[in-house]
Each structure stands twice: as structure tokens, then as C-alpha cells.
N, C-alpha and C positions, 0 to 999 in steps of 0.2 A: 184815509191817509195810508200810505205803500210803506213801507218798513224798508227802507235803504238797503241795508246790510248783501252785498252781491251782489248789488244790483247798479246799475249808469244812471245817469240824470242828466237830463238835455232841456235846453228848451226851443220850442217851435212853437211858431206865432202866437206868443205868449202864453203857451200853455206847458204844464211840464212834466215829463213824458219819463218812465224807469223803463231801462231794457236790460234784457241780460240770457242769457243762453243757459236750456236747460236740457235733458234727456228726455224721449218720452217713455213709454212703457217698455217699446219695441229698444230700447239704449240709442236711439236717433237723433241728434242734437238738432233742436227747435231755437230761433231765435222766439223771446216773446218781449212785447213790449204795450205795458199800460201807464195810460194817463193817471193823474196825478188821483181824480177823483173816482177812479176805475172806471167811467164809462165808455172806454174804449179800451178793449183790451185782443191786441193781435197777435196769432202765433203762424208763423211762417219758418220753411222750413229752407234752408240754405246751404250752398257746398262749404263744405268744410273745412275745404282751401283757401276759400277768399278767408279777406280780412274784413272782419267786421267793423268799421267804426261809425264817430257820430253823424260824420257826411251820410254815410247807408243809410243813418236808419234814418234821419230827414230827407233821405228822397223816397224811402220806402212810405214815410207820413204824405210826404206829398201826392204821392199815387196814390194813395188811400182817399186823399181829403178830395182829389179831383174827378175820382168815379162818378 
């Protein structure tokens, strides 16, 4: 189980998915996003102009699920 707290909740094709944006080392802001059960867990890195919302990150799941 993922601890909520900062974090988005979406669901895609019935599964359910936290994202949220974080630093990396470098102060770089990473989008990450893991499944509910953590076996999917993805960190991509994005301009920090767009606007991130939950349409992104369900096309971002879909180019994932379609590789």
C-alpha cells in the first residue's frame, strides 16, 4: 500500500496508479508515478512549463503499457 499524503490518485484500466513530482539529487524535478501494488514504478523527467495533469500521466501509462 502507497501512503497518499502528496501524492494524486488516478485510475487506469482498473488499476490504481499515485503520481506526484519530486526533486532528484541534482534539484531536477522528476515526475514519478507507481501502481498501487508498487510493481510498476516510473520516474520521468519533464519541462517544467507544461502542466502536468491526469490526461498526461494516462497517456504517459499508455505508452508504457503499449511498448
Amino acid at each position: 500500500m502507497i501512503s497518499e499524503k502528496g501524492k494524486r490518485k488516478l485510475e487506469y484500466q482498473g488499476n490504481v496508479y499515485y503520481w506526484y513530482i519530486e526533486n532528484d539529487k541534482d534539484g531536477v524535478p522528476k515526475m514519478r508515478i507507481i501502481s498501487d501494488d508498487k510493481k510498476l514504478q516510473l520516474t520521468r523527467g519533464f519541462d517544467s512549463e507544461m502542466v502536468i495533469s491526469s490526461m498526461y500521466i494516462k497517456e504517459v501509462l499508455k505508452k508504457h503499457f503499449t511498448k
